[in-house]
C-alpha positions in Angstrom: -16.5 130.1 57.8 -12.9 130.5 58.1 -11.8 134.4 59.4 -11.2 137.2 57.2 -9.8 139.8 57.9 -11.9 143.1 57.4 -10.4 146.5 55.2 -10.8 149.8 55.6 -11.6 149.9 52.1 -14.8 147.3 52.8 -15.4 149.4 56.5 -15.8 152.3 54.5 -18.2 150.4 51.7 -20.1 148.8 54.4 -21.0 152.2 56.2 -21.5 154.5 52.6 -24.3 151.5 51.6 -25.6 151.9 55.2 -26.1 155.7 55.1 -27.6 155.3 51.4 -30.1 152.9 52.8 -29.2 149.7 51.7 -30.2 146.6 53.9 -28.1 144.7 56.0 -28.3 141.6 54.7 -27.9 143.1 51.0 -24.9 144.8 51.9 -23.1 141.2 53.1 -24.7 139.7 50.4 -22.4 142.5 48.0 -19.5 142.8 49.9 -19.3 139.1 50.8 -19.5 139.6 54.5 -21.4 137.6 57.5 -24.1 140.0 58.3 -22.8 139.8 62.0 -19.9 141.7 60.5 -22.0 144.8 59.3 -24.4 144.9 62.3 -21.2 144.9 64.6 -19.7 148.0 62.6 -23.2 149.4 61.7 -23.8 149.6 65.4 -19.8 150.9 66.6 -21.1 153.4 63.6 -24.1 154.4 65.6 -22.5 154.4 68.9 -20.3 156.8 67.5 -23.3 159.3 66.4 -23.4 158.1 63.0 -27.6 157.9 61.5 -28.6 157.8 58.3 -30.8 160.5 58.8 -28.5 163.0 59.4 -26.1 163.2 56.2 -24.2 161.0 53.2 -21.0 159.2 52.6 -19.3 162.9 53.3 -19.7 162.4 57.3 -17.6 159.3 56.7 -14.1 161.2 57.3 -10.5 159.1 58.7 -11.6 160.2 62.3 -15.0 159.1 62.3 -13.7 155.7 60.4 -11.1 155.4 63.2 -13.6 156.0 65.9 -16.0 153.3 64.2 -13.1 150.6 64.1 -12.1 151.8 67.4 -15.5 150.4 68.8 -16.0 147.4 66.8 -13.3 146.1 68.0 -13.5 147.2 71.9 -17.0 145.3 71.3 -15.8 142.1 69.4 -14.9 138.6 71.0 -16.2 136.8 74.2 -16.1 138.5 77.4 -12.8 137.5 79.9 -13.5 134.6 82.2 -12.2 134.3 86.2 -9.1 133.3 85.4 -8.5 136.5 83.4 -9.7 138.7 86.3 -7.3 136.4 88.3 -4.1 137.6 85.8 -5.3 141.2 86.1 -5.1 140.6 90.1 -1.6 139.4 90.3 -0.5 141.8 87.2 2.4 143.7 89.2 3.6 139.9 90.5 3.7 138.4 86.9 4.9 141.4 85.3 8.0 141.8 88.0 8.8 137.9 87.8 9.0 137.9 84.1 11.4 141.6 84.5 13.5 139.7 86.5 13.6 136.9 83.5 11.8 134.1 85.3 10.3 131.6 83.0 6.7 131.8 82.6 6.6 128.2 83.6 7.8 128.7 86.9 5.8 132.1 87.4 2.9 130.1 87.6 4.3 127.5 90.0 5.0 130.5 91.9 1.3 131.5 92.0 0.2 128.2 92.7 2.4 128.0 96.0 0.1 131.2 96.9 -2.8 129.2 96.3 -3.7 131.2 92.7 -4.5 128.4 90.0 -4.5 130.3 86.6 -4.5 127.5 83.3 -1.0 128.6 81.7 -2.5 128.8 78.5 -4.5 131.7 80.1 -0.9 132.8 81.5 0.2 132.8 78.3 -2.3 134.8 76.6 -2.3 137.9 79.4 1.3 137.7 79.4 1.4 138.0 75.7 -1.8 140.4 75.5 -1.1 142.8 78.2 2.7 142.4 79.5 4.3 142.3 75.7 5.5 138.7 76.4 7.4 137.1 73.8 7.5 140.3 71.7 10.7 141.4 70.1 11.7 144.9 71.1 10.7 147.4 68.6 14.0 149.0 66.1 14.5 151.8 63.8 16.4 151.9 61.3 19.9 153.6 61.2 20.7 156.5 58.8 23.5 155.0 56.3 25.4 158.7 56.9 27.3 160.2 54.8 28.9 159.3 51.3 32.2 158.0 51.6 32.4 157.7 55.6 32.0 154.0 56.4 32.6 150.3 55.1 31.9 147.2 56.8 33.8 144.1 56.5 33.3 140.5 57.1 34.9 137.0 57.0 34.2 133.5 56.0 34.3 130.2 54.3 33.5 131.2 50.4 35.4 128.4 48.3 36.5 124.9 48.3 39.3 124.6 45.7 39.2 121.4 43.2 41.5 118.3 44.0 45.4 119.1 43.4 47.8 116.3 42.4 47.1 115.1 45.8 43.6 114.4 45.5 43.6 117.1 48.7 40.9 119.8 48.2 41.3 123.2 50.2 38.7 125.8 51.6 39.1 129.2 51.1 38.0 132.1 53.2 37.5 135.7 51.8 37.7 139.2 53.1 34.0 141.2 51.8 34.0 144.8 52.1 30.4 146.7 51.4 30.5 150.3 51.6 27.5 151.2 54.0 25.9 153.9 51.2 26.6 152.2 47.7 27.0 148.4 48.6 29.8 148.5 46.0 31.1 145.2 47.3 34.9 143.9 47.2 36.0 140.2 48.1 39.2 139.2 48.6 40.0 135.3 48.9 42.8 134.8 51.0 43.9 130.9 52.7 43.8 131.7 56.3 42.2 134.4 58.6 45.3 136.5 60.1 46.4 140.1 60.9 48.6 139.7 57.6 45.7 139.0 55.6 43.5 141.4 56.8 45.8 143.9 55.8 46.6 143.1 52.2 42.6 142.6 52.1 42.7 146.4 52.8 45.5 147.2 50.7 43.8 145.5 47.5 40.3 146.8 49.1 41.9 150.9 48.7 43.2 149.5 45.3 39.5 148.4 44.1 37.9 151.6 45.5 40.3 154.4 43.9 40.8 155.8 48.2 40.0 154.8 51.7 36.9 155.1 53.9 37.4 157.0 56.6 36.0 154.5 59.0 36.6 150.6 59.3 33.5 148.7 60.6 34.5 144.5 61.3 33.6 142.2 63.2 35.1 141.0 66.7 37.3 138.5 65.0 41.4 138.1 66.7 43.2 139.5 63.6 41.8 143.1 64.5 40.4 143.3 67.8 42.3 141.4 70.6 39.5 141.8 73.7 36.2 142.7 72.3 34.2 145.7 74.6 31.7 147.9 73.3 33.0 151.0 75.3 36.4 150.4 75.5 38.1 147.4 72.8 41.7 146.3 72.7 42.7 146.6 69.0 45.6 144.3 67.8 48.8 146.5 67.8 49.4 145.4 63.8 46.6 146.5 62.5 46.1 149.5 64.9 49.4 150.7 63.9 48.4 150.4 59.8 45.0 152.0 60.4 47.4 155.0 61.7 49.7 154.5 58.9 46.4 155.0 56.2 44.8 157.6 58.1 41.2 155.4 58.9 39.5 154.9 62.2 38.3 151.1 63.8 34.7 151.2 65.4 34.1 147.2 65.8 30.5 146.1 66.2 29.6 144.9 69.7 29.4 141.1 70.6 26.5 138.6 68.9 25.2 142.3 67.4 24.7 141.9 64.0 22.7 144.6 63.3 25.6 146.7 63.9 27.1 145.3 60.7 23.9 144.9 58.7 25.3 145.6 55.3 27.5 143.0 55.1 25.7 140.6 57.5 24.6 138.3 54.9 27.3 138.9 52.0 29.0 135.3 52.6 26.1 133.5 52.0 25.4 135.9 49.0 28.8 135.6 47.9 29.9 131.7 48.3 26.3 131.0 46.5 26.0 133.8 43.8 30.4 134.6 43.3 31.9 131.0 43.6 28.6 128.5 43.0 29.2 125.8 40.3 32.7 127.3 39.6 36.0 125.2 38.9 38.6 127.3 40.8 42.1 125.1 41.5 44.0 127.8 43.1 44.2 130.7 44.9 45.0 133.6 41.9 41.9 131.8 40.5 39.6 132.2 42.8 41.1 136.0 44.0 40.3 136.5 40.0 36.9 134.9 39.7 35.9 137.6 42.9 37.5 140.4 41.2 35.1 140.2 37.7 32.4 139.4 39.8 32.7 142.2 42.2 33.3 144.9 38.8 30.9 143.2 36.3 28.4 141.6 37.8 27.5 142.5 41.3 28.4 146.0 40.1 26.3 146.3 37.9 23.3 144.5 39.0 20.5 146.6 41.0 20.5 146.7 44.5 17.0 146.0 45.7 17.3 148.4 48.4 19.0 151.1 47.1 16.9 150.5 43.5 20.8 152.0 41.9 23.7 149.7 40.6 26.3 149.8 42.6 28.9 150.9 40.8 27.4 154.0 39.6 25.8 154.5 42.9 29.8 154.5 44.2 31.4 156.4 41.8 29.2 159.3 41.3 28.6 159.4 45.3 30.8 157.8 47.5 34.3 157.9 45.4 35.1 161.3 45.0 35.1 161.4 48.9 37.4 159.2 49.7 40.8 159.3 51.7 43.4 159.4 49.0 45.0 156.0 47.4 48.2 154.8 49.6 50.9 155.5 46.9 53.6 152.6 48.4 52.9 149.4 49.5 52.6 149.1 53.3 55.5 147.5 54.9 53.8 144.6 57.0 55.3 144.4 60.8 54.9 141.6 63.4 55.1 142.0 67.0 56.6 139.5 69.7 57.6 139.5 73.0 60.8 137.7 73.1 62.9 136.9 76.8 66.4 138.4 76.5 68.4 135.0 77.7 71.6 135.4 79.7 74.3 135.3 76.3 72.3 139.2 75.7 70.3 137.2 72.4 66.9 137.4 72.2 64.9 135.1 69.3 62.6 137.3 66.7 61.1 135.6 63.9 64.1 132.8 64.3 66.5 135.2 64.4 69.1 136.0 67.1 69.4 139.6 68.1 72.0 141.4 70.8 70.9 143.6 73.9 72.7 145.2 76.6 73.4 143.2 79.5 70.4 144.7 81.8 68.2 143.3 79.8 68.7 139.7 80.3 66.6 137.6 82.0 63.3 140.4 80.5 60.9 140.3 78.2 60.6 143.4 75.9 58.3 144.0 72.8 59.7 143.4 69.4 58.5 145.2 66.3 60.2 143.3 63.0 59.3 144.5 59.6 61.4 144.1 56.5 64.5 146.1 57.6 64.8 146.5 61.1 63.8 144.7 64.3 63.1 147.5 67.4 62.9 146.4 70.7 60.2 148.6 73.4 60.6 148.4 77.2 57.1 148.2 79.1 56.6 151.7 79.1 57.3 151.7 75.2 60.6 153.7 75.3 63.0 152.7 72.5 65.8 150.4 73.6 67.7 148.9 70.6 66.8 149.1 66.7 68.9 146.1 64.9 68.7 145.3 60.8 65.8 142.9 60.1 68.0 139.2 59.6 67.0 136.0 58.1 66.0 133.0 60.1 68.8 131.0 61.5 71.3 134.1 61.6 72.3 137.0 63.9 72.7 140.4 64.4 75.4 141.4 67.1 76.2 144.8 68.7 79.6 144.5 70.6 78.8 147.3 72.6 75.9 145.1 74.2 78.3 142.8 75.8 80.6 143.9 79.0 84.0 145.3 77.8 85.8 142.3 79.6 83.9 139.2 77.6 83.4 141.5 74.1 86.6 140.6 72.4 86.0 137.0 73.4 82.6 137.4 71.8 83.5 138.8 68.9 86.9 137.0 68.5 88.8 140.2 68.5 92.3 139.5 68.2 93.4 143.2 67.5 92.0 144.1 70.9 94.3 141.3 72.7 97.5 142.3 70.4 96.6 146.0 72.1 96.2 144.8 75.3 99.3 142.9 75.3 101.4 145.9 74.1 100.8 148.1 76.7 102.6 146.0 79.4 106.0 146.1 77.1 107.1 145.7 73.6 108.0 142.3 74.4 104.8 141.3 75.5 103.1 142.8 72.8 106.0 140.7 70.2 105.4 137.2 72.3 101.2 137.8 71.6 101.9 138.7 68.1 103.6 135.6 67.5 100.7 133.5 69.5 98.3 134.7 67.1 100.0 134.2 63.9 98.8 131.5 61.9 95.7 131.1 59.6 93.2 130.5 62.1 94.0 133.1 64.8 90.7 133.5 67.3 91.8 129.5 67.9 94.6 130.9 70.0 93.1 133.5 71.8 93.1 131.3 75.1 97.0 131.3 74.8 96.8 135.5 74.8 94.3 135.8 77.8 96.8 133.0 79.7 99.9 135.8 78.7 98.2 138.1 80.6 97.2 136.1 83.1 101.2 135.6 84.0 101.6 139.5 83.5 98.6 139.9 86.2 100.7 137.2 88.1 104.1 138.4 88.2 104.2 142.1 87.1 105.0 143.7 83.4 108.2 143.7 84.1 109.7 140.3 84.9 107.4 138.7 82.1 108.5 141.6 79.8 112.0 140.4 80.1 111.0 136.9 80.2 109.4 137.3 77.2 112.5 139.0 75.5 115.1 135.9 76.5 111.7 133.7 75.3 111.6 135.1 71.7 116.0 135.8 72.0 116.0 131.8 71.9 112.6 131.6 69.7 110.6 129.7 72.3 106.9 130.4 71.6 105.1 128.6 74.3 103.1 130.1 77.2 103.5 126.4 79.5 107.1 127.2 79.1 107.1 130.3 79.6 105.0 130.1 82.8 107.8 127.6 83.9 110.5 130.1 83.3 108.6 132.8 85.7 108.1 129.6 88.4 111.9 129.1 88.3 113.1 132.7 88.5 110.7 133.2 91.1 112.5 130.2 93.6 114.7 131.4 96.1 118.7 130.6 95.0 120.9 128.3 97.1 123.9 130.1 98.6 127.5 128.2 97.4 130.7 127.7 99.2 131.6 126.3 102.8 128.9 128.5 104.1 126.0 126.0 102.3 124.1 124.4 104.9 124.5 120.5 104.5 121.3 118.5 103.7 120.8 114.9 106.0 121.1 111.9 103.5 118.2 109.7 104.3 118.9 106.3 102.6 115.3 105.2 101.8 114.4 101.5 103.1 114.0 99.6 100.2 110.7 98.5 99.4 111.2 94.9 98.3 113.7 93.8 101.1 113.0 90.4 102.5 114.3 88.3 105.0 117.8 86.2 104.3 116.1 82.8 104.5 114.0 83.5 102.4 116.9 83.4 99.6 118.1 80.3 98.5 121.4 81.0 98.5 123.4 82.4 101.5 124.3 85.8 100.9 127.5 85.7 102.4 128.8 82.8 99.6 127.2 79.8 98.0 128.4 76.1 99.5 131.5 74.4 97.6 130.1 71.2 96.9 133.2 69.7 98.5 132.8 71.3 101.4 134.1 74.7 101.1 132.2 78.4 100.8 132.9 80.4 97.5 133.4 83.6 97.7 
């Protein structure tokens, strides 16, 4: 006969027949028990000072029932066998071994090197029995708190897209956001799982819920948390600085705990299967529209098994009036980089060139780039430079972050060189005037800083009047000019009797050959009859 297990119900029927009188046997026979079943209670019943002499079914109260089960069951099953008394010798070794999480396997290797053989399926069952192996720790449940406080979020894989023109088909994740009291739930496809997306999940997430929950419950995932720790987590420094910005607090659930996030636990199952199942979705809006009706008409308004309310009305009677108020502006998305400051002062953000002083270069500093400005942080966060946010490919320079004696080169400022060639004479300042005049004028800049290369040279003065007989005769040419300097500057030769006379050094010349090696004489050529031609 296969085992049954035994009620209270039939416990209580068994002993009430028993103290009426009623035969053993009759009572299985009724109740449709072996007979070794009621004589085993009948005598825990009498163990217990239970007789049938002494009173009716009223001496059967939840004590003395508990006391009768008590010793039926102390007294039921076959009595323990050596091997048994063995375990209950080595108890402290086993149950120290298997605190230390040794396998039970090698516990009883470790027993048998002491010379104790126990069977390990009799291992098993003491370990199990009496030591709680194999037993899942006992939970409780955790109070849901109060209405309005906390929403949990998860991520996953929700939606493959149909074909495009392409034939290519595309998988969609989703952002699903379950209050912890109401399970009102949002979902939010987005293509890929960044810090970007997270936030617009949140911004149409405070959109869907009329406010924002004062606490944020996610996962470990990258886009939120950078280095997961359950005492102490490193948030990432986007989406730290928008929970700031919306007034809500981040309390991430610990590593492989999913209990910490039960709510929303198994919502992408529920959702990929119950939102998106046997739906043709070809794009993105689609499928963000598709999890919008479902999350407002029919999860909404379906009842939660748990809760036994529809969510919805569960949220908006309880949870809603609580909330943080709505953000009344769209949040202004920033990135953060860490860009190296290169020796022309330019540092790359978001493929955009940006200007810092010079004892910067050569560092790294943290950029913060939203739509209008780009602000660069030292290591200890003080502000160093705030430049207006540029498009890719183009640049934003600061004149002042370049050393005085290479910013008008940088900038191509021929004003500044016009300047600094006036105040070495008005002549000067005419010759660099005239330099520069033309259509294209920072093309000739190299012709200025060579002007005052010759004033460095040979002092204002001499290139001041240089420069005046220079424009007098309307020579504009600084190799010329330089020329005119080199010759004024040469010692002149004294004239007269006085003048020192030079030696004349005829040169040998460089061809000269020997005389027979001409064919003719040089002295005359030979008269064919006989005389010499001169």
């Amino acid at each position: 006969m296969a085992y049954r297990e035994v009620t209270m119900l039939e416990i209580r029927e068994i002993l009430r027949q028993w103290l009426a009188g009623v035969a053993t046997k009759r009572i299985a026979a009724r109740l449709g028990c072996d007979p070794k079943t009621v004589r085993r209670y009948i005598g825990a019943a009498q163990a217990a000072g239970l007789h049938p002499i002494q009173g009716g079914p009223e001496l059967l109260t939840e004590a003395m029932l508990a006391e009768v089960v008590a010793g039926a069951r102390s007294c039921s099953g076959a009595p323990r066998g050596e091997a048994w008394a063995l375990c209950e010798q080595h108890r402290r070794f086993i149950e120290d071994k298997l605190g230390a999480r040794v396998r039970l396997s090698k516990v009883r290797r470790l027993l048998l090197r002491t010379g104790v053989e126990i069977a390990y399926p009799t291992l098993h069952r003491f370990a199990t029995a009496e030591l709680g192996f194999g037993r899942r720790s006992p939970t409780v449940p955790v109070a849901d708190g109060e209405p309005g406080k906390e929403i949990q979020v998860d991520v996953g894989w929700v939606v493959t897209l149909e074909p495009d023109g392409s034939g290519r088909r595309r998988r969609m994740r989703a952002w699903i956001f379950t209050p912890v009291l109401s399970r009102h739930r949002f979902v939010y496809p987005c293509q890929r799982e960044t810090t970007t997306s997270a936030i617009e999940a949140c911004e149409e997430a405070w959109e869907f819920y009329g406010g924002v929950f004062e606490v944020l419950i996610p996962d470990n995932t990258k886009t939120i948390v950078t280095r997961a720790d359950a005492l102490s987590p490193v948030f990432n420094e986007a989406f730290l600085e928008y929970s700031q910005a919306r007034g809500f607090y981040i309390d991430p659930a610990r590593v492989r705990s999913p209990k910490d996030k039960g709510r929303v636990e198994r919502s992408v199952r529920d959702t990929r299967d119950d939102c998106f199942g046997g739906e043709v979705i070809y794009t993105l809006e689609q499928a963000r529209e598709r999890a919008l009706v479902w999350s407002r008409e029919e999860y909404g308004l379906r009842r939660h098994s748990t809760t036994g309310r529809m969510p919805k009305e569960h949220f908006e009677s309880e949870e809603q009036p609580r909330l943080l108020p709505a953000p009344s502006e769209p949040y202004d998305i920033p990135t953060w980089h860490e860009p190296k400051i290169g020796r022309d002062h330019l540092a790359a953000v978001a493929k955009a060139l940006y200007s810092l002083p010079t004892v910067y270069c050569g560092k790294r500093l943290r950029a913060r780039a939203d739509s209008q400005t780009v602000r660069f942080y030292d290591k200890q966060g003080a502000l160093v430079k705030v430049h207006p946010r540029m498009a890719p490919g183009q640049r934003s320079i600061d004149a002042g972050d370049f050393p005085e004696h290479k910013a008008p080169y940088a900038m191509r400022d021929v004003e500044f060189l016009r300047g600094e060639a006036g105040k070495h004479g008005q002549s000067i300042g005419e010759y660099a005037r005239q330099l520069l005049a033309g259509p294209l004028p920072w093309t000739r800049m190299r012709r200025v800083y060579a002007l005052l290369g010759l004033v460095k040279k040979y002092g204002g003065q001499r290139v001041e009047q240089t420069c005046a007989v220079a424009l007098a005769a309307d020579m504009v040419d600084v190799t010329r000019l330089r020329r005119m300097l080199e010759q004024a500057s040469m010692p002149a030769e004294p004239d007269g009797p006085d003048r020192p006379r030079r030696a004349q050094v005829i040169p040998i010349s460089r061809y000269l050959r020997e005389p027979s090696q001409y064919a003719l004489p040089i002295g005359g050529s030979p008269d064919p009859h006989g005389g010499n031609t001169k």
